[in-house]
Structure formats: C-alpha cells, structure tokens
KOLMAR-928373 format. One record per residue (C-alpha): residue in three letters; chain; x, y, z; residue number from 1. Coordinates in nm, 3 decimals. Example, Ala and Ser with C-alpha at 12.3 -4.5 7.8 and 13.67 -1.06 7.14 Angstrom:
<sites>
SITE,ALA,A,1.230,-0.450,0.780,1
SITE,SER,A,1.367,-0.106,0.714,2
</sites>
This chain:
<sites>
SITE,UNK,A,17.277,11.623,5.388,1
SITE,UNK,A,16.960,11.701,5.203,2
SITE,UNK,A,16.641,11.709,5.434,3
SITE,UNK,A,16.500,11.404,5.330,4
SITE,UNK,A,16.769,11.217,5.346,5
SITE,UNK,A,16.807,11.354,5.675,6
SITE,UNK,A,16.462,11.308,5.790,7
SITE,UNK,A,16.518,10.916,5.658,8
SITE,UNK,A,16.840,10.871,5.871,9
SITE,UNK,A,16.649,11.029,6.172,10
SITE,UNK,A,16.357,10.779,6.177,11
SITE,UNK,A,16.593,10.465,6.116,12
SITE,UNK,A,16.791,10.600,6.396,13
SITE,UNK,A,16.491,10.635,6.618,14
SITE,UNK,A,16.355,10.248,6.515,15
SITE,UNK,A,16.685,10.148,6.634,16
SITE,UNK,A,16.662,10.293,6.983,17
SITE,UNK,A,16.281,10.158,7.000,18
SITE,UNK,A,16.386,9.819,6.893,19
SITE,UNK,A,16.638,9.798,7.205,20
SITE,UNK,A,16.935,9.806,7.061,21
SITE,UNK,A,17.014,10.114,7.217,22
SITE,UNK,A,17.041,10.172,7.599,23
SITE,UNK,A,16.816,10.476,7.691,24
SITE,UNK,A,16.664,10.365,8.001,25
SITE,UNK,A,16.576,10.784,8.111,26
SITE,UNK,A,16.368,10.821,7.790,27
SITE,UNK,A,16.046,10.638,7.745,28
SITE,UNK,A,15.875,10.612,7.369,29
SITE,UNK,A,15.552,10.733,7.288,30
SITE,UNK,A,15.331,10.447,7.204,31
SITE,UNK,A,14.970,10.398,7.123,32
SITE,UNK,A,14.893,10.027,7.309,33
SITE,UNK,A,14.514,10.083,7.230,34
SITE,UNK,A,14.491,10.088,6.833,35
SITE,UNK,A,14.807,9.801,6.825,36
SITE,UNK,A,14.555,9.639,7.041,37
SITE,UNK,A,14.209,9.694,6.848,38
SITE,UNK,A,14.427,9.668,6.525,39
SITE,UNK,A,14.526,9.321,6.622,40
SITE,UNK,A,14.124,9.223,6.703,41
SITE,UNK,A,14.016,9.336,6.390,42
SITE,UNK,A,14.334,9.146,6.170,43
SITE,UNK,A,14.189,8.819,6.352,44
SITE,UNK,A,13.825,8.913,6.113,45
SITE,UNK,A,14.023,9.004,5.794,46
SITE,UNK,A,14.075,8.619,5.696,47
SITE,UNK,A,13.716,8.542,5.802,48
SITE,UNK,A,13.534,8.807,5.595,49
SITE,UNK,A,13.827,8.705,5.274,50
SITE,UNK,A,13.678,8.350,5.288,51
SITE,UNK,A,13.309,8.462,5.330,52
SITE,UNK,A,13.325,8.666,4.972,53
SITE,UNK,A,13.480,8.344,4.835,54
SITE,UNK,A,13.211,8.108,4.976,55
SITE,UNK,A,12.953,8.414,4.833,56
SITE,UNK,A,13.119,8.395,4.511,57
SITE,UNK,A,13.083,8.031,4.506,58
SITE,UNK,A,12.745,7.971,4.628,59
SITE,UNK,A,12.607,8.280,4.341,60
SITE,UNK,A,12.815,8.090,4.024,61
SITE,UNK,A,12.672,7.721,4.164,62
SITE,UNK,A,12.335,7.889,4.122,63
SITE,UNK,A,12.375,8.044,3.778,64
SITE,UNK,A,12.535,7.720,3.663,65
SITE,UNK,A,12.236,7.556,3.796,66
SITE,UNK,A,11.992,7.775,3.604,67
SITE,UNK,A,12.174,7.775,3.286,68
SITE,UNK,A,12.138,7.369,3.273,69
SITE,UNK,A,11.766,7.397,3.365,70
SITE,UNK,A,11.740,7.703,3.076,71
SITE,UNK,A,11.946,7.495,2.836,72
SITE,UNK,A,11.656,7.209,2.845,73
SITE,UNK,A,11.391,7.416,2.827,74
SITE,UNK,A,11.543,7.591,2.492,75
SITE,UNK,A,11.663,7.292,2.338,76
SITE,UNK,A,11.422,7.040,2.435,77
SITE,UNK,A,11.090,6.924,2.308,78
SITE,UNK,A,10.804,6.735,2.440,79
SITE,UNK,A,10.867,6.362,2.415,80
SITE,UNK,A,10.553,6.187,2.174,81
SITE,UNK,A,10.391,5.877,2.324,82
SITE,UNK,A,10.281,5.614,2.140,83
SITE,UNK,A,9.907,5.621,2.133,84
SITE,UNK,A,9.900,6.018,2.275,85
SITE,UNK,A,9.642,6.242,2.166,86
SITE,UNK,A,9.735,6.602,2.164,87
SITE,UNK,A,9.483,6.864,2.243,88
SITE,UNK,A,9.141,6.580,2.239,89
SITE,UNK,A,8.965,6.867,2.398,90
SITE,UNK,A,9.073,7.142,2.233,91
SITE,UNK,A,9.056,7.270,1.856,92
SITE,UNK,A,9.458,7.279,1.778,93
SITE,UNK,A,9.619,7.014,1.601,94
SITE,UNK,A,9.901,6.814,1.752,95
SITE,UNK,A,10.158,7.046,1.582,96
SITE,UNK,A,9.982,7.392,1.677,97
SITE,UNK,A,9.980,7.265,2.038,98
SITE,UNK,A,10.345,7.137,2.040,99
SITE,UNK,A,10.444,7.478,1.922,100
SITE,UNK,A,10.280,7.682,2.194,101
SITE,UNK,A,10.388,7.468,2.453,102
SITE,UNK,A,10.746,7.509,2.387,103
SITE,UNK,A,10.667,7.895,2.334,104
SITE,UNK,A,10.596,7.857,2.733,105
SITE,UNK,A,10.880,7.690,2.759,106
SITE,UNK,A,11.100,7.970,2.605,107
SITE,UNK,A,10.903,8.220,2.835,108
SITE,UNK,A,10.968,8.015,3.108,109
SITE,UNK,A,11.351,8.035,3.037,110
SITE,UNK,A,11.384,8.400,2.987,111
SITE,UNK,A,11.231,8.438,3.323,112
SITE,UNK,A,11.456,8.169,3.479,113
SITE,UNK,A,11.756,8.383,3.319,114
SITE,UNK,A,11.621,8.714,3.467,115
SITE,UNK,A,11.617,8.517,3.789,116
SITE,UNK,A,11.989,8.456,3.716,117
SITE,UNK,A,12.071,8.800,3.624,118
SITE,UNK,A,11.868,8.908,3.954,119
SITE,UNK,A,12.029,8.693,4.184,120
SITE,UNK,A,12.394,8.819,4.103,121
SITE,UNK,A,12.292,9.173,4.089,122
SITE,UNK,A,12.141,9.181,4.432,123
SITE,UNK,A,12.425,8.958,4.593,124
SITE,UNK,A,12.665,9.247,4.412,125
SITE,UNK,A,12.496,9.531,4.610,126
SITE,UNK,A,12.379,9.352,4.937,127
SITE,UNK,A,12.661,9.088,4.996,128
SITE,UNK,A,13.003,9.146,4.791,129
SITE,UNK,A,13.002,9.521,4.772,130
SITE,UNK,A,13.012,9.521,5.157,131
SITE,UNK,A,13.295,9.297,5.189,132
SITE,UNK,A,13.510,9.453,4.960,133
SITE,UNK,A,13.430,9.774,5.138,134
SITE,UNK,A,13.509,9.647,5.470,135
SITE,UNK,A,13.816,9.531,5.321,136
SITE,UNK,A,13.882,9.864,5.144,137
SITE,UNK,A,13.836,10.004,5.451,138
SITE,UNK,A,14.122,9.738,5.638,139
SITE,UNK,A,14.358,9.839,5.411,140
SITE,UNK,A,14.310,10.203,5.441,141
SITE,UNK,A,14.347,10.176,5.810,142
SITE,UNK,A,14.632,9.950,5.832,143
SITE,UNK,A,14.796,10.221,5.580,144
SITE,UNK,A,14.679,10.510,5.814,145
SITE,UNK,A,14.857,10.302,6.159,146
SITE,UNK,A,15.158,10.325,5.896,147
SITE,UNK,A,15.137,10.678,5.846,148
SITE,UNK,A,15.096,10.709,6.281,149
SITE,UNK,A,15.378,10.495,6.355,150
SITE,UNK,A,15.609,10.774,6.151,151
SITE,UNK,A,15.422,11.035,6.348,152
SITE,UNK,A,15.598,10.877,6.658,153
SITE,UNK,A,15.896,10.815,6.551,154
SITE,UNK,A,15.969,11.218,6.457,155
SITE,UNK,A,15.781,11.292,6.790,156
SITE,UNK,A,16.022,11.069,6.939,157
SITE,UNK,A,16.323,11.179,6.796,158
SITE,UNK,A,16.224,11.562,6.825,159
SITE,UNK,A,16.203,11.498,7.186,160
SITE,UNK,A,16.518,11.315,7.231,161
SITE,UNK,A,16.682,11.616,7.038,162
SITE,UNK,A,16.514,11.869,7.258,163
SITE,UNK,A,16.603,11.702,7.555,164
SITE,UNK,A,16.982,11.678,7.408,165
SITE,UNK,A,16.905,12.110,7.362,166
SITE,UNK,A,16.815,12.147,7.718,167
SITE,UNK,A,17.113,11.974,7.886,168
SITE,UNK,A,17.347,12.102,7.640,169
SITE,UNK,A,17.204,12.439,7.751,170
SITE,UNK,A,17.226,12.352,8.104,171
SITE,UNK,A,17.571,12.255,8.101,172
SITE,UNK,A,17.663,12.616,7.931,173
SITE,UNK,A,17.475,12.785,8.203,174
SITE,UNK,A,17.754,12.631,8.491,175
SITE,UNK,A,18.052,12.720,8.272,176
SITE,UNK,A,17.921,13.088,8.131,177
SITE,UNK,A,18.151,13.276,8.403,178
SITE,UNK,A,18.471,13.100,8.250,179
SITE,UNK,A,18.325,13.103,7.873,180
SITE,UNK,A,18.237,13.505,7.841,181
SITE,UNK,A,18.114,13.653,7.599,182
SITE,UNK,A,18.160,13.304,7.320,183
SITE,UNK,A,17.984,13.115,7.595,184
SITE,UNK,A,17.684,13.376,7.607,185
SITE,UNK,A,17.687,13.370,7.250,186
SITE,UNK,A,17.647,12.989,7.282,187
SITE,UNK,A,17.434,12.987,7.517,188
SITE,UNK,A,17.155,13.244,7.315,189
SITE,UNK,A,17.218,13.033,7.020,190
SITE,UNK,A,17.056,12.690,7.241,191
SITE,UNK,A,16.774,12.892,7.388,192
SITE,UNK,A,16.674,13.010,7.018,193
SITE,UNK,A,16.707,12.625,6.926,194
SITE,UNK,A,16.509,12.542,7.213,195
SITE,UNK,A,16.227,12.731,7.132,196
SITE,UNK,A,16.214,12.659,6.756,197
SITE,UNK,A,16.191,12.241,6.894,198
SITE,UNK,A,15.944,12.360,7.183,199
SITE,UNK,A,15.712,12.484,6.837,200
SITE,UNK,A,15.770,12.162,6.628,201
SITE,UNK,A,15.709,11.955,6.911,202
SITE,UNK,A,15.382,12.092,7.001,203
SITE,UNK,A,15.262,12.036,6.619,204
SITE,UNK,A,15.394,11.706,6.613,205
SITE,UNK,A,15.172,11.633,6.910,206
SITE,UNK,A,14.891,11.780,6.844,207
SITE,UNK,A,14.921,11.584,6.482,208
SITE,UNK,A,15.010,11.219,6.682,209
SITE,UNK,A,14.665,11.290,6.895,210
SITE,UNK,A,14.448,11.383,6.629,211
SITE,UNK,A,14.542,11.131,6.385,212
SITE,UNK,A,14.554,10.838,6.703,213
SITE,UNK,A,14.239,10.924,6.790,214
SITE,UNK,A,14.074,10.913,6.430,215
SITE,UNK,A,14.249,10.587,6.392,216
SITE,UNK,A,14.118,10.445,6.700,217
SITE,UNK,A,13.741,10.519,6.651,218
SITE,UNK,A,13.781,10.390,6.312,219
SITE,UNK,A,13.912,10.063,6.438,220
SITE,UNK,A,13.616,10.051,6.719,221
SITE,UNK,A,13.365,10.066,6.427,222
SITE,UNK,A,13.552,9.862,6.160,223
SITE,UNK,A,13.556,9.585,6.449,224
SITE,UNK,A,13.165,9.669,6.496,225
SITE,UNK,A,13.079,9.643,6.125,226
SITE,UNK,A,13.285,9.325,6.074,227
SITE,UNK,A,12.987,9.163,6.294,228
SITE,UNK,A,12.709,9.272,6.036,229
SITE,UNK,A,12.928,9.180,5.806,230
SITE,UNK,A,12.981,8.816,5.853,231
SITE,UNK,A,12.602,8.827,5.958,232
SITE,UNK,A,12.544,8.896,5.521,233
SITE,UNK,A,12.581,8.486,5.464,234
SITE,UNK,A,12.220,8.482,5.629,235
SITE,UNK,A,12.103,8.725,5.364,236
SITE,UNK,A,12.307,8.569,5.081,237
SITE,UNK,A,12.063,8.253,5.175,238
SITE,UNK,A,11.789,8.413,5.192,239
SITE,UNK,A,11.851,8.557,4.846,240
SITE,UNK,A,11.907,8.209,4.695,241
SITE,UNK,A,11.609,8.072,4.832,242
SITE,UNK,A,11.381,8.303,4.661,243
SITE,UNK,A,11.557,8.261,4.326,244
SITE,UNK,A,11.501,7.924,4.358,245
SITE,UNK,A,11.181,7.967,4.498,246
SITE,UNK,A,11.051,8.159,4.188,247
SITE,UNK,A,11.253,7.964,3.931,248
SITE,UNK,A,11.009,7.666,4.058,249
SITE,UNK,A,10.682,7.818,4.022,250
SITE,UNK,A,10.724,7.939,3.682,251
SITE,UNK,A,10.936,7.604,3.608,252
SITE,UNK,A,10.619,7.402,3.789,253
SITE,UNK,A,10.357,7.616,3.632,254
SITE,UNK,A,10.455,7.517,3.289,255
SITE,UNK,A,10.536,7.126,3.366,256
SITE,UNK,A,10.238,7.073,3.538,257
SITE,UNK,A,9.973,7.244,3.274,258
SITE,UNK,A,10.142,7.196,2.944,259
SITE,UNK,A,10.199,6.824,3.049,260
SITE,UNK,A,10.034,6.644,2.696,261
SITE,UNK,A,9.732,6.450,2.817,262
SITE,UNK,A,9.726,6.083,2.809,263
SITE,UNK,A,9.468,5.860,2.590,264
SITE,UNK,A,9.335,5.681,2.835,265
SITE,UNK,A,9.006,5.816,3.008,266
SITE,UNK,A,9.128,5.783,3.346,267
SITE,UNK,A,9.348,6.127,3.297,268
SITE,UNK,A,9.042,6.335,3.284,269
SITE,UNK,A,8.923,6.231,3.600,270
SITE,UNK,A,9.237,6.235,3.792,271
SITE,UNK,A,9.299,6.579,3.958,272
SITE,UNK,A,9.698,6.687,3.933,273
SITE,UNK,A,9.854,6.694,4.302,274
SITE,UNK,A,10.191,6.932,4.135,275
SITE,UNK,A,10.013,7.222,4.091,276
SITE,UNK,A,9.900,7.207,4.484,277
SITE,UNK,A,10.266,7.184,4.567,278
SITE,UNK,A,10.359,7.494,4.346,279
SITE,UNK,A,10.059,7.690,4.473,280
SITE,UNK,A,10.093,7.632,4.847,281
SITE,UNK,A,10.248,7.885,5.032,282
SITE,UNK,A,10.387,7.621,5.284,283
SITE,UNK,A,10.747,7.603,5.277,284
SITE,UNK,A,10.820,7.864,5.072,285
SITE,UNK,A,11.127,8.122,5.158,286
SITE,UNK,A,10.851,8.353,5.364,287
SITE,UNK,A,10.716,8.083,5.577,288
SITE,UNK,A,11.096,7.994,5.647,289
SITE,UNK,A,11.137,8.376,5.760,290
SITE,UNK,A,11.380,8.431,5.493,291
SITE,UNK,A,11.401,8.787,5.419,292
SITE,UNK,A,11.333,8.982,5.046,293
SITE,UNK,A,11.691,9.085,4.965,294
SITE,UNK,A,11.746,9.500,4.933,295
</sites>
C-alpha cells in the first residue's frame, strides 16, 4: 500500500477510535480543550462582524445615492424666474450674465459634493471594510490552521497507539525468548529497532502538535480581542458620514443662501438672511457631537 494511501487509512482508523466506536478504555486521546474552546467564542463573532460589513456597505451606497440626487439637481437644474424679479438691481450684470454664474456655483458646488462621495467610500474602504474582511481573512485562516492541528493529533495518536502495540509486542517476546532462541532474539532486536525509530517520530510529532497548538491558541486570544475593536468601527463609520454630510451642507448652504435671486420688493434689502447663521455656526456640527475625523 502506497504511503499515502496508508497514511489516509491510518487517520480514518484513528477518527474511528476517537469517535467511540472503538473500545480503548487504557488509551486516552490527545486533545486540545482550550483552542476548541476559544475557537467556539470567536465563531459566536463571525456572524456579527458578516452583518456589520453588510450594514457598512449599506449605510456608504444610501449616502452616495443620496449625493448623486442632490448632484443631479444642481447639474441639471436652473434657477426658477419670478414674475416681477429683478436680477442683479445692485449689481452691473444683466439677468443672463448673473443666471450663468450662479449655476457655475452650482456646478462647483456639485463637483465638491461628488469628491465628498468619492471621499466617503474611500475612507470607509481603509478604516471600516478593509478591517472586516481582514478579521475575516484572518477566521478563515485559523479555522484552516485548527484543521491542519486536528491531523497533527490524529498521527500523534495513532503513532502512539502503534508504539504502545511495539512495546507489548516486545514485552511478550522477552517471556518466551528462552523457548524461541535464536528466531526469537532475532525478533526481539527487530521490535527494539522499531521501537526506537517510533520513540524519534513521536517526539517530532509532539514537538510539532505543541508548537503549532500554541500558535493557534494565541492567535485565537487576539482574534477574539480584535473582534471587539472591530465591531467598535460602526462608531467610526458614523462619524465618517456625519462629516460628509456635514460638509456637503455648507458648500450646498453656502451657495443656496447667497446666490438666492433677490426679490423686487424693498423689504429684501433690509431683511438680514437667518440660513447663512445656521451654516456658519459651529453648533451641532459632527465636532461638537464628538464625532471623530476618520483616518
């Protein structure tokens, strides 16, 4: 039987007997209860942080559909004409002149609203949804590498149920070597050289089930830790959106508020505008909130 194949049969074999359908009640399994345990922890997170990067994804294309509306108007629309409206009384440009520089601002305005748009997904790309797919990256990996351990154990397990098989074999020889002679000597040198060659592959196979356990549990301990800053990024992702918003208004508000045509009537001179206070004020904006500048 090739190796392989051999190697294959061996580890079915040894699932059997760990499954309990074998009665071995002298031989106990090697098992690693603390990264099955911290594996299961951080499996309970993997659904959580999957629905975060959909809600992310969500919340970022509600915004840029938003934006794209409020661009669309501003490049396709044009300042309604009032009956009885005088265009630019106090200035020099004729109505047309004036109509044509105001929706210049407008176009301005809506190349900055799509940089905002542009903006927003970049920084929620880097900050927010590269993280989660990295922390799922990283989930994957790991459940691969607990994989990769559990076959670790099961040819540790079945090399020490084989040596084990070696040393009573070898025992057993040792009681009947006076009636065997010389075939049972023979015999007898042929299990100790056996022995010894299991007694070598054993020890590597242990050394390799500790090293790569022990990797796999510290990586579990801080996959678990950074699953906490993870599903702290919706905060962020907020924060993010508020300032788009934030900045979309001002240049939105700067625009409606001065290029707003003036009205016939002599009363509109007079009257001071109250939107341009709520544009310029500083209260309620994403700062005074605490939100922070995304990274």
């Amino acid at each position: 039987m090739p190796t392989s194949c051999r190697t294959f049969w061996k580890r079915q074999v040894e699932k059997t007997r760990k499954a309990g359908l074998t009665f071995d009640k002298s031989f106990k399994p090697t098992k690693s209860d603390r990264c099955n345990i911290q594996f299961a922890q951080v499996k309970e997170y993997h659904p959580v942080v999957e629905k975060c990067k959909r809600v992310a994804n969500s919340i970022v294309q509600s915004s840029e559909a938003f934006l794209i509306q409020i661009i669309n108007v501003l490049e396709e629309g044009r300042l309604p004409a009032e009956y009885g409206k005088t265009l630019g009384e106090d200035d020099n440009d004729s109505d047309d002149d004036l109509d044509e520089k105001v929706q210049f601002k407008y176009h301005a305005v809506a190349k900055h609203l799509g940089k905002q748009k542009k903006d927003l997904r970049a920084h929620v790309d880097v900050a927010v949804l590269h993280k989660l797919d990295a922390w799922m990256g990283d989930f994957a990996s790991l459940k691969h590498r607990l994989s990769e351990l559990e076959v670790i154990i099961l040819d540790l397990d079945s090399k020490r149920r084989s040596l084990n098989k070696t040393l009573v074999e070898a025992e057993k020889m040792k009681k009947y070597l006076n009636q065997t002679k010389g075939k049972g000597e023979m015999r007898l040198e042929e299990l100790w050289r056996k022995q010894h060659r299991k007694e070598a592959e054993l020890k590597a196979l242990n050394a390799a089930y500790t090293s790569a356990e022990s990797e796999a549990y510290e990586d579990l301990v801080a996959l678990q830790e950074e699953a906490g800053r993870v599903l702290s990024l919706s905060t962020k992702l907020m924060s993010m959106e508020a300032k788009a918003f934030w900045e979309s208004a001002l240049q939105l508000g700067t625009v409606v508020v001065s290029e707003t045509p003036k009205k016939a009537h002599p009363s509109s001179a007079t009257t001071p505008s109250t939107s341009k206070d709520v544009y310029s004020t500083s209260k309620g904006s994403p700062e005074s909130i605490g939100a922070s500048t995304p990274v």
